[in-house]
C-alpha positions in Angstrom: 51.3 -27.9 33.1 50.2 -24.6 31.8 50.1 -25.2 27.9 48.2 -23.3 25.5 46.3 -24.2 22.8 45.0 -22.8 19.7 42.1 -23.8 17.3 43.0 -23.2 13.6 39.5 -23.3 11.2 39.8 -22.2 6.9 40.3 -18.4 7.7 41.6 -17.9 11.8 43.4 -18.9 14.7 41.5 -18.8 18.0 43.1 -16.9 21.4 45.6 -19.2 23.1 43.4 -21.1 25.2 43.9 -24.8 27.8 43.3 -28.0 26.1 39.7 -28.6 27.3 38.8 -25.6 26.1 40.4 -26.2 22.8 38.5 -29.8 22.8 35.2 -28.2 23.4 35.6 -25.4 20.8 36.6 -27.7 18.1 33.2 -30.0 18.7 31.5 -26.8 18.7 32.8 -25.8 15.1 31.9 -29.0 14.4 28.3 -29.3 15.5 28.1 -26.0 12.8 29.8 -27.6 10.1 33.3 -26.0 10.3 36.5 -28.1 10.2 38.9 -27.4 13.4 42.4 -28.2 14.2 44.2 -28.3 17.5 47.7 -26.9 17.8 50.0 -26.0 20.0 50.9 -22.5 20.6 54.2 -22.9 19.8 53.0 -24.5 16.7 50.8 -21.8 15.5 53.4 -19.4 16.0 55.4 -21.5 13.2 52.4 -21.5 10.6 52.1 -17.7 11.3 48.6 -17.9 9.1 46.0 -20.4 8.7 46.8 -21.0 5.0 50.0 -22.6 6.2 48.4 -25.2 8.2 49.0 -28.7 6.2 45.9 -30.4 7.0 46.5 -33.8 7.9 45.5 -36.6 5.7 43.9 -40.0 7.5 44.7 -43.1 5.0 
């Protein structure tokens, strides 16, 4: 499977990149503070800009 990835923070979207690579970006935002989302290529092609991402709300 050759999926693609992309990392969504406040203000970008990252290059299209595999899901391990995705995984390890988004722990390395976080080690620096920054908040990072995992979506789907298709996904991100949807939302079109960061400011339409919905983050998700845990309850």
């Amino acid at each position: 499977m050759n999926d693609k990835y992309i990392v969504i923070t406040d203000n970008k979207f990252s290059e299209p990149m595999s899901k391990n690579e995705a995984i390890k970006l988004v722990k390395d935002y976080d080690n620096q503070g920054i908040v990072g989302y995992i979506v789907s290529e298709e996904e991100s092609k949807r939302i079109k800009k960061p400011s339409n991402f919905n983050e998700p709300k845990w309850e």
